[in-house]
N, C-alpha and C positions, 0 to 999 in steps of 0.2 A: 518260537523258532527252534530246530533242530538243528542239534550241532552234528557232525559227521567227521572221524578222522580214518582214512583209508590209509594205510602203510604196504607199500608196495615194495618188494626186497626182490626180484627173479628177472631176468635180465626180459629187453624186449620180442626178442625172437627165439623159439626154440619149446615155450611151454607157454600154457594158455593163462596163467594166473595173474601178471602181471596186466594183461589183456582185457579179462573179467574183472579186476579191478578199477582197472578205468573204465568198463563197463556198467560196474556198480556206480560210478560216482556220477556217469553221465546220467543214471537214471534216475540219483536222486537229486542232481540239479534241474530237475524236470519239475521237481516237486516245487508250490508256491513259496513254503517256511521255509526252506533247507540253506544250512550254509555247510560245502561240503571242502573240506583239504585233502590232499594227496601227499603223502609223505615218502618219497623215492630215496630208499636207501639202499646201501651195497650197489648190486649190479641193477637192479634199475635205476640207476640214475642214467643208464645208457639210453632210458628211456627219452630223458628230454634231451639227446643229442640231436643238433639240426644236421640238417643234408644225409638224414642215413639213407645206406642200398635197405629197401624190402626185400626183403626174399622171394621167389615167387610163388603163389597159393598163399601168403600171409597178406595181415591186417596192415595196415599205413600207421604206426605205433606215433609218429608226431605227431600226425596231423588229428589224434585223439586228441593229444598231449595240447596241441594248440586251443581246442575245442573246449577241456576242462581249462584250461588256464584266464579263456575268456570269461566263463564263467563261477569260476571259483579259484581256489588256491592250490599252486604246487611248489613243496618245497623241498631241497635235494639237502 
């Protein structure tokens, strides 16, 4: 089994990298082996705030956030 630690530090709106990381993690919880963690530090931890406003033309940043949580680890 593969271990996986993502560390996410850029808040959720505003630049794509926080984004791509939960990107990254959704795809490799796709995988059979994979155990994957997300590590939200500094300003993403704004990430796992419930009830945010999206922006408009941006991505739904919880409802990733809900997505990875059910199947692996986030910890702020």
């Amino acid at each position: 089994m593969k271990s996986w630690l993502i560390i996410l530090n850029d808040g959720p709106y505003g630049q794509e990298r926080s984004y791509n990381g939960m990107r990254l993690a959704l795809a490799l919880l796709k995988q059979a082996e994979a155990s994957v963690r997300v590590f939200l530090m500094g300003d993403a931890v704004a990430c796992a705030m419930k009830g945010q406003m999206t922006p408009q033309s941006y991505y739904n940043v919880e409802r990733i956030i809900t997505s990875i949580v059910k199947r692996g680890a986030v910890a702020t």
